[in-house]
N, C-alpha and C positions, 0 to 999 in steps of 0.2 A: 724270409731267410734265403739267403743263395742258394740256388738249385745244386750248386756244385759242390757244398759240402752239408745239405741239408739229412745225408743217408751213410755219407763216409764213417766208416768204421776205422777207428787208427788200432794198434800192435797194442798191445798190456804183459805185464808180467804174472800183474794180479787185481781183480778186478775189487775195489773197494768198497763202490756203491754204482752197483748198475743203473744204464741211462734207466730215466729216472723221470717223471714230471715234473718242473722246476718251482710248481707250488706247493708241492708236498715236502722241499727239502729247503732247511733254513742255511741259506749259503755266508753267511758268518759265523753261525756254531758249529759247520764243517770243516770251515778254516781255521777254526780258533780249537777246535780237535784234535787236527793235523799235526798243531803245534804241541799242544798239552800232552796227548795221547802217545805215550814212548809209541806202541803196536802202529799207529798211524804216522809218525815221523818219517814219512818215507819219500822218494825223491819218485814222481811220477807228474799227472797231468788231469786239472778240469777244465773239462770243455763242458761249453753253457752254448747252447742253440737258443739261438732269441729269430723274433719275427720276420727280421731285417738286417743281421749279424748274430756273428758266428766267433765266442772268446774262446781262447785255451789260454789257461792259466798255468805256469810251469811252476812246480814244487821242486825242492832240494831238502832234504830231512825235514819237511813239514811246513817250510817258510816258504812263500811267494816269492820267487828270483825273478821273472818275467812276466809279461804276456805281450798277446797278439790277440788281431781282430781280423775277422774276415766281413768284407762289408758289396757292395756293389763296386767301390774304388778297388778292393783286391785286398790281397793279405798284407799288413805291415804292423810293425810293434806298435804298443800303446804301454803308456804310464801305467801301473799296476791299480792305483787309485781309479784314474779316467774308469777302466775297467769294468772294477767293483762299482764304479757311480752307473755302467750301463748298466747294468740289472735291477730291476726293478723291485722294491722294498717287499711288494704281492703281486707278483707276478701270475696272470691268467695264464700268459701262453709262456711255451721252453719248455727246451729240457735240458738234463743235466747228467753228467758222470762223473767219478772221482777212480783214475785206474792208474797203481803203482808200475812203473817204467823203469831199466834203463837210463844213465845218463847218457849212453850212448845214442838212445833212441832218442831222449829229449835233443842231444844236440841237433841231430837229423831233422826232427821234425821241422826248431827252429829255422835252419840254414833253411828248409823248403819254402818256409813262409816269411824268411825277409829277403833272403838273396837271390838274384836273377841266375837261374841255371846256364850253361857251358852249353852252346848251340853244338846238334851236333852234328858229324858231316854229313855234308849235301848228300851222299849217293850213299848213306848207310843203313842196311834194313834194320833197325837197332832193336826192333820188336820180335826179330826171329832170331833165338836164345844161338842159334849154330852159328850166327855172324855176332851178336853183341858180345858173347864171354869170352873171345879168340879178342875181338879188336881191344878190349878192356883188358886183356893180359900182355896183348900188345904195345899198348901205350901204359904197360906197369902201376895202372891206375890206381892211385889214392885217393879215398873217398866215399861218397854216399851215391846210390842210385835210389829213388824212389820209383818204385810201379804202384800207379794208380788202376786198376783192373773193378769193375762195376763200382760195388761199394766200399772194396777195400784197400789201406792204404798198407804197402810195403817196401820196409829200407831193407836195402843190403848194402854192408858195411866191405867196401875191398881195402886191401894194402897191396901194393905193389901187384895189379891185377888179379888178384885172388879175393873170391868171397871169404872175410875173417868173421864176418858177422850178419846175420838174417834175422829182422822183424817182423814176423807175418802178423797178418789179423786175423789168419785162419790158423786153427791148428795143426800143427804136423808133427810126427814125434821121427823119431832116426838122424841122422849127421846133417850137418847143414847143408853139402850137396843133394842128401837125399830131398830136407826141406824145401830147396828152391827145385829142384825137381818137378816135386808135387805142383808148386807155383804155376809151373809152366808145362802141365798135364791137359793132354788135352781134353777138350771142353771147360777150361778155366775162365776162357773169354779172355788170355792175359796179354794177347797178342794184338786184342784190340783197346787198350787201355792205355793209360799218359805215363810216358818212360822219361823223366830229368835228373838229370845227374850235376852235380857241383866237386869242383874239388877241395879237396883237404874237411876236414870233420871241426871246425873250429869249438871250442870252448862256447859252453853253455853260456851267453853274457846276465850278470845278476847287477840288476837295476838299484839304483841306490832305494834305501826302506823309505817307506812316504813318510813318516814319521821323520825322517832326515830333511826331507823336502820341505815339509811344513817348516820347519824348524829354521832354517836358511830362511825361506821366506820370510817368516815372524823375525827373526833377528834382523833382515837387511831394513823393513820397515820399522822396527824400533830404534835402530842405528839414528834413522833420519829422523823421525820423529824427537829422539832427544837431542840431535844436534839443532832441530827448530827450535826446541826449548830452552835450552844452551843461547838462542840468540844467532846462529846460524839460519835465517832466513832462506838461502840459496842454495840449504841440503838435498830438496829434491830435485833443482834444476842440475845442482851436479852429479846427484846420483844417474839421472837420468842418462846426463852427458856422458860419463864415466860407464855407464854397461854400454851404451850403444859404439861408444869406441872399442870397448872390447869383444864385440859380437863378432867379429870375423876371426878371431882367433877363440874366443868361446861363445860357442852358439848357444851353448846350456842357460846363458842367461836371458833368451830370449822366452823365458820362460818365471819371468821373473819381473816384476813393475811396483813401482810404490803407490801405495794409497790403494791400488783398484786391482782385479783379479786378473791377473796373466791370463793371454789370448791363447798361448801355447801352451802342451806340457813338455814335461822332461823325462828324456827318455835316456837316461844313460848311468853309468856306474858309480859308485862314492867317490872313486878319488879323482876324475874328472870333473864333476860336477864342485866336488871340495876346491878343488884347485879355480876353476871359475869364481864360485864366492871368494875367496879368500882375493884373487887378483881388484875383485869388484869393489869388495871393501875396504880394501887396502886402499885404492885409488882414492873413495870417498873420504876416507878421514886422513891423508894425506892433505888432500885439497881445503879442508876445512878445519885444520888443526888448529887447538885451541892453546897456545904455547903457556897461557896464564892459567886457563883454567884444567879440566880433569885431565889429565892424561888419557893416551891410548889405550895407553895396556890395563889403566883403571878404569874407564869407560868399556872395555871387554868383557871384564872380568863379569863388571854389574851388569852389563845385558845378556852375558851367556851362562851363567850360575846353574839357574833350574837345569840349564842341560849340557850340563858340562862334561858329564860322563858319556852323553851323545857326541859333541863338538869332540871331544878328545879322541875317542875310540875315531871318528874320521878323519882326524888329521889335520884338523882346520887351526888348530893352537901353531903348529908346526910349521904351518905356512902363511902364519902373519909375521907382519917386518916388528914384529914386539913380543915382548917374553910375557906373556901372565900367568902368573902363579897361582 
């Protein structure tokens, strides 16, 4: 496990299931709780410590909207699936916690662990509280600070240079200037701890449901596979042709290959990812169109049925060049 987040403690509202031995806790009947369980429907965060990475898994009323991985490469997003596939079925070593958050804290988190922080200036002692909260009301700052201080990790949320918001991992009770006070009481150690700041608090991003992924996937390889049947021989050389043209305007499909299991994952929202299928297969039965034989929008219909109430609620009907009913 990374030494550097193998002891971190991050902020809660409410603690659900405390860190925890990761053999003792079956992490699919906790997820599938989450969801079931009105009391547990709540927007927070699990992080799973494994041997050699580090998931947090981000919640919104009990559904999986993201995650992240901390590994020897650093922090960046992963596929929610990828994820779940690291943890292991019986796992000997880990641990685990399940602690309700904040959407404000999840935003914070995330921005920490996929975006590159706001260098700061050269000659600023930023670690000593009398010089950072004057220059931070000075430049009217919007945004997230994080302090990292021994083992614990803390956001503070400014507007317009003012703390509006404080995440500790420790307790503190009185106003939130009294709070970040406490922070930076001495003998906290917080002056020797990692201080990065980002600006603007962006939007939690909610990754399209793997269920949606599978679903694209199985459809673009049934596409081709019945247009081989159909007598179209040249469906996978074109499909092929047809996403690799469109990779530099959607990269989402580089997560995507017929007959054999994509090298990449996908890491991005429904209706990006919609809009990539739909361009890809649009191209493919363009190319291959049968003017004698079944129609588009009839050949649609029959490969997207079982999951139509999926395809629809995404928008995928909407953005084909054909109407099916």
């Amino acid at each position: 496990m990374p030494a550097i987040v193998a002891g971190l403690k991050y902020p809660n509202s409410r603690v659900l299931l405390p860190r925890t031995r990761l053999a003792y806790v079956h992490l699919d009947n906790l997820l599938t709780d989450a969801k079931r369980d009105r009391a547990a429907r709540v927007s927070g965060y699990v992080a799973i410590w494994l041997p050699e990475e580090f998931l947090v898994l981000y919640l919104q009323l009990g559904e999986i909207v993201n995650a992240t991985v901390m590994d020897q490469a650093g922090w960046r997003p992963i596929a929610i699936n990828s994820a779940l596939e690291r943890v292991p079925a019986e796992p000997e070593y880990g641990e685990i916690c399940f602690h309700e958050a904040d959407d404000d804290q999840l935003r914070a988190m995330f921005a920490a662990q996929t975006r590159l922080p706001v260098p700061w200036p050269t000659d600023l002692q930023y670690r000593d509280p009398a010089v950072l909260f004057p220059f931070l009301m000075s430049v009217q700052f919007d945004g997230v600070l994080e302090i990292i201080s021994e083992e614990t990790v803390n956001y503070l949320v400014f507007r317009v240079g003012a703390v509006e918001r404080a995440f500790l991992s420790t307790a503190a009770a009185g106003s939130i200037v009294e709070k970040v006070a406490k922070l930076f009481a001495t003998g906290s150690d917080v002056e020797e701890g990692r201080f990065r700041w980002w600006n603007e608090l962006a939007e939690l991003p909610v990754q399209a449901p793997p269920p949606l992924v599978q679903a694209y996937r199985d459809l673009s390889n049934a596409l081709v596979h019945r247009l081989v049947k159909n007598g179209r021989d040249s469906a996978p050389a074109v499909a092929e042709h047809a996403r690799a043209s469109l990779l530099a305007k959607h990269p989402e499909l580089d997560g995507f290959s017929i007959g054999k299991r994509p090298a990449k994952e996908i890491v991005t929202d429904t209706a990006t990812l919609t809009a990539a299928v739909a361009a890809w297969l649009s191209e493919v039965m363009w190319a291959t169109a049968d003017h004698e034989g079944t129609p588009p929008e009839a050949l649609l219909k029959e490969l997207t049925w079982e999951r139509r109430h999926m395809f629809q609620s995404a928008g995928f009907y909407d953005r084909m060049p054909w109407k099916v009913m």
